[in-house]
N, C-alpha and C positions, 0 to 999 in steps of 0.2 A: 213379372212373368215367371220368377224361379217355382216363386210359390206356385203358380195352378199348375205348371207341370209335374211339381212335386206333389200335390194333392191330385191330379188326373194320374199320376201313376201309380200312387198310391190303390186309387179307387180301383184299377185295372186289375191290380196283385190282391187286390182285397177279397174281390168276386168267386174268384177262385177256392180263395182259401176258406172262405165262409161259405159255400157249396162243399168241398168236402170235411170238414168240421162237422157239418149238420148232417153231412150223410153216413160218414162213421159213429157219428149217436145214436143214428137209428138203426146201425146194422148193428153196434153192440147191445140196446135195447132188444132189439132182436134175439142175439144168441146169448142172453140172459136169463140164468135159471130162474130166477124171480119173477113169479104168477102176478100182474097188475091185477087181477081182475080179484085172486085171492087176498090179494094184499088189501084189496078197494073193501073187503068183505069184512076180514078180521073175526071173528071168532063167529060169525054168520056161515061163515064155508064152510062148517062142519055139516050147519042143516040146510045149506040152500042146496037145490037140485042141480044136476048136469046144463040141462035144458034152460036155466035160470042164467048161470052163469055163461053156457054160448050165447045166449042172445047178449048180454051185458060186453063179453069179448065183440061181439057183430058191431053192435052198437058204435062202439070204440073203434072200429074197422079193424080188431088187430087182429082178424082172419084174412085178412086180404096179404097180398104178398107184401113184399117187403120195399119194393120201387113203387108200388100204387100210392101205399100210405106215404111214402115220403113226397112223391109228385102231390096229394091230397096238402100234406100239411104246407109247403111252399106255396101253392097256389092261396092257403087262405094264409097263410103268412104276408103276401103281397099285398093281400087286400084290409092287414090289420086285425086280421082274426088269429088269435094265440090260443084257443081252444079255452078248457075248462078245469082249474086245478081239482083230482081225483080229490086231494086230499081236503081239502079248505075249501069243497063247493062254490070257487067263484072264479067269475074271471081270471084270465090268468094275467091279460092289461091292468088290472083293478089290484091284485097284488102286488105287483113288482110296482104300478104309483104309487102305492100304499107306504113302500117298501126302499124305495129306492131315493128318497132325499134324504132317511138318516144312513144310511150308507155313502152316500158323499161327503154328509159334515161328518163322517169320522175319520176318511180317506183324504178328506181336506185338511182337516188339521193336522191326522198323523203327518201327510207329506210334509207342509210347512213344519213342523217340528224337526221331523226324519232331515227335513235339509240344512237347518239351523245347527242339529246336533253333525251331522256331517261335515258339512261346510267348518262351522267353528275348531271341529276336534279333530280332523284331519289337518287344517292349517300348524293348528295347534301344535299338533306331534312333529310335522315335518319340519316347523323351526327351532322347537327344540330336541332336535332326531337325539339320539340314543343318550337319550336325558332320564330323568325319572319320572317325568310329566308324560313324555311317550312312551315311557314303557309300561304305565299306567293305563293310558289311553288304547295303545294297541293292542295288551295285554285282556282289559276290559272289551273290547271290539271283538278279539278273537274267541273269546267264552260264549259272549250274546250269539255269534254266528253258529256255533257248536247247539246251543241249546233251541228246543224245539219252540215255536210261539206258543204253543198252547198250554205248555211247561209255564212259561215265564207269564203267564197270566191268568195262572193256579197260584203260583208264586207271588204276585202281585197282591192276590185277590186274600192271602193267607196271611200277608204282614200287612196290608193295610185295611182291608177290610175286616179280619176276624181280631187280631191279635189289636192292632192299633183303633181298630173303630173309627179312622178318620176318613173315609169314604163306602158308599155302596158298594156290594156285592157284585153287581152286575142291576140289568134292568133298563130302563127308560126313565120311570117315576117310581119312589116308595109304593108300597103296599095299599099303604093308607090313602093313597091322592087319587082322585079322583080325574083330575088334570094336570098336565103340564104345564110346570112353571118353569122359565128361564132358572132360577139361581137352581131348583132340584132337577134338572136337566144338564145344567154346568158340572155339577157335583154328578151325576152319574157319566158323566161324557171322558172324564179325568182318565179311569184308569186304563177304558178299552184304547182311547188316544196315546197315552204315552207308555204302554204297552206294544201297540201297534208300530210306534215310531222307534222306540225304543228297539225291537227285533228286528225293523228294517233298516236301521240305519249302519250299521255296523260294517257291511259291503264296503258303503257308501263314504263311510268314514276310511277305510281303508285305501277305498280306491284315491280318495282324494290326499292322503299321506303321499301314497309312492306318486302320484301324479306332481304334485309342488318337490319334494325332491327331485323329484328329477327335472324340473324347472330348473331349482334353483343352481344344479350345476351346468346350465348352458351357459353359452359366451355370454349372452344380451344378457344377461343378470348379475355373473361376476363381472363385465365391464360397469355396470352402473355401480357397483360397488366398489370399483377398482375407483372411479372418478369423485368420491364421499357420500355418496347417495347411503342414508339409513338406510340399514336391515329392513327394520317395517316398511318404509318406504320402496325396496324394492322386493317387496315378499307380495306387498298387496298391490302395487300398481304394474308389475311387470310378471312377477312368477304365480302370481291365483288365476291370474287374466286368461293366461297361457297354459294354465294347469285344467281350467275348470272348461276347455272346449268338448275333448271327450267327455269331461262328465256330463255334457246334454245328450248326447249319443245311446249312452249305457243306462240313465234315468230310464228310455223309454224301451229299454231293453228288460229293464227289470218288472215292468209291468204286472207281469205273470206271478212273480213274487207276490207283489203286494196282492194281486188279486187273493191268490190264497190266503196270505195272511190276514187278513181282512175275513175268509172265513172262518179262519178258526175263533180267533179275536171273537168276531160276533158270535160264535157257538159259545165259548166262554162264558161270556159275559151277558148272554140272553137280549144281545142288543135286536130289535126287530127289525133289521135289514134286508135287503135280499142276498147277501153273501150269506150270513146265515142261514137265510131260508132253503138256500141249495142244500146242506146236508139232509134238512127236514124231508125237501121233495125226495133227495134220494133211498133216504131210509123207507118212507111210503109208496116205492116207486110211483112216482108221480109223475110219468113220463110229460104228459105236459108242459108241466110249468119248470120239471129238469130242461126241456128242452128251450124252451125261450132263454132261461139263465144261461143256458151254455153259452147261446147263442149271445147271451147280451156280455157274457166274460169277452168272450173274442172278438168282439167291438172295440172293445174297452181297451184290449192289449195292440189292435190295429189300430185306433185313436193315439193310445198313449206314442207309439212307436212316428206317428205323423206327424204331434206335437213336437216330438224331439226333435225328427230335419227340420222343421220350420223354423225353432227355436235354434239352431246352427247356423240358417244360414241370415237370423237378425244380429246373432255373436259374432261368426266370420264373414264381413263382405264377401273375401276373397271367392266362398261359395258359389257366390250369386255370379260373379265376373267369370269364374271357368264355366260357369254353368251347373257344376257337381248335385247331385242328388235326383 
């Protein structure tokens, strides 16, 4: 029962938040010096006529006020209608399915990575605190968070793509392939992935440092080792257990992170996702298919933020017993 209360109140807070999301996109579309209509033309503007281009604006509704159009696009939003990308002439459902499975196998693996490298290297440093292995480790944590993603996979892209030649540039598939193949698919998948995990995980590793420290000096940890219980044995059965509750909490807080970085990642890297395709739509104003992605980011971050209580209170009983969440 914790769970549907937690998932119906989730959904309650949701409605709201995704009703003004969607209506701050269209009021800053709105008071946006950027002409869609010019933009839809490109170097056609110079000779199309007045009269050419209001009707194209009409067409578009984007003469009508500002509460119609968005009443308009919600009501066909309801019913599955996402309009028509300006720029890519198609569907705007038919891009983002297009678009949006290699966007998850990159965000799937970076996360599995991003937690491995967290999980391991935070433990890491906090058992051996102010050692050379942690000062290594934190020291490495603190530079990746300093530095921008899109930096570090320019960087990536410089020492192993151009200088070392042991990986792809960016892309899907070579130049030359015609189709996709698993092994040149593994091989182009390598460095947006551990690029991606790589920039996120940093937080992640830190938070879980000061989190097992500060485990390891409660009573319930120096009693088990007051009694002969190994170090490892009370690091990983009594102080990870007890360290790693908040980090379900802060995972689904980080969300928004990873969202971005996943777009930059795939501008990089020319990955054909739809995290990348938002900078695309935006550059073309493409109000459109901008606006389904917005819309489909702040799913993504109210999903991610739902998995995390749910995922608290399989960790804490005690959740479920107060009732919490």
């Amino acid at each position: 029962m914790t769970w549907v209360r937690i998932v119906a109140w989730r959904a309650v807070m949701a409605a709201p938040l995704l009703l003004a999301v969607t209506f701050a996109m269209f009021a800053l579309a709105k008071a946006s010096p950027f002409d869609p209509v010019r933009q839809y033309l490109g170097d056609r503007a110079m000779t199309t006529g007045p009269e050419i281009a209001a009707r194209i604006r009409a067409n578009w509704g984007l003469d009508r006020p500002l509460v119609e159009q968005y009443v308009t696009w919600l009501g066909n939003l309801v019913t599955g209608d996402l309009g028509e990308s300006r720029s890519l002439r198609l569907p705007v459902t038919q891009v983002i399915g297009e678009r949006l499975g290699w966007t998850l196998l990159v965000v799937g693996c970076a996360l599995a990575l991003m937690l491995v490298i967290g999980l391991v290297g935070g433990t890491l440093a906090a058992w051996r605190r102010d050692s050379w292995p942690d000062r290594l480790i934190t020291g490495t944590a603190f530079a990746v968070e300093a530095a921008p993603v899109f930096w570090v996979g320019l960087l990536a892209i410089w020492v192993f793509a151009v200088k070392l030649g042991w990986l792809p540039a960016g892309g899907l598939t070579d130049a030359a392939s015609a189709t996709v193949t698993l092994p040149d698919l593994l091989r182009h998948l390598v460095l947006p992935v551990v690029v991606l995990a790589f920039s996120q995980s940093s937080w992640l590793l830190l938070f879980v440092r000061e989190s097992v420290v500060g485990v390891l000096r409660e009573d319930f940890v120096l009693g088990a080792r007051a009694r002969g219980l190994r170090s490892r044995t009370a690091l990983v059965r009594h102080a990870l257990r007890s360290a790693l509750l908040p980090f379900i909490t802060i995972m689904g807080a980080r969300v928004p992170e990873l969202v971005t970085g996943a777009i930059l990642v795939e501008a990089v890297f020319s990955w054909p996702g739809v995290a990348g395709t938002t900078i695309k739509a935006a550059l073309a104003v493409d109000f459109p298919l901008l606006a389904a992605l917005t819309l489909l980011a702040t799913v993504a971050v109210v999903l991610g933020n739902l998995l995390a209580d749910l995922a608290y209170t399989v960790a804490d009983p005690r959740v479920r017993v107060l009732g919490v969440g």
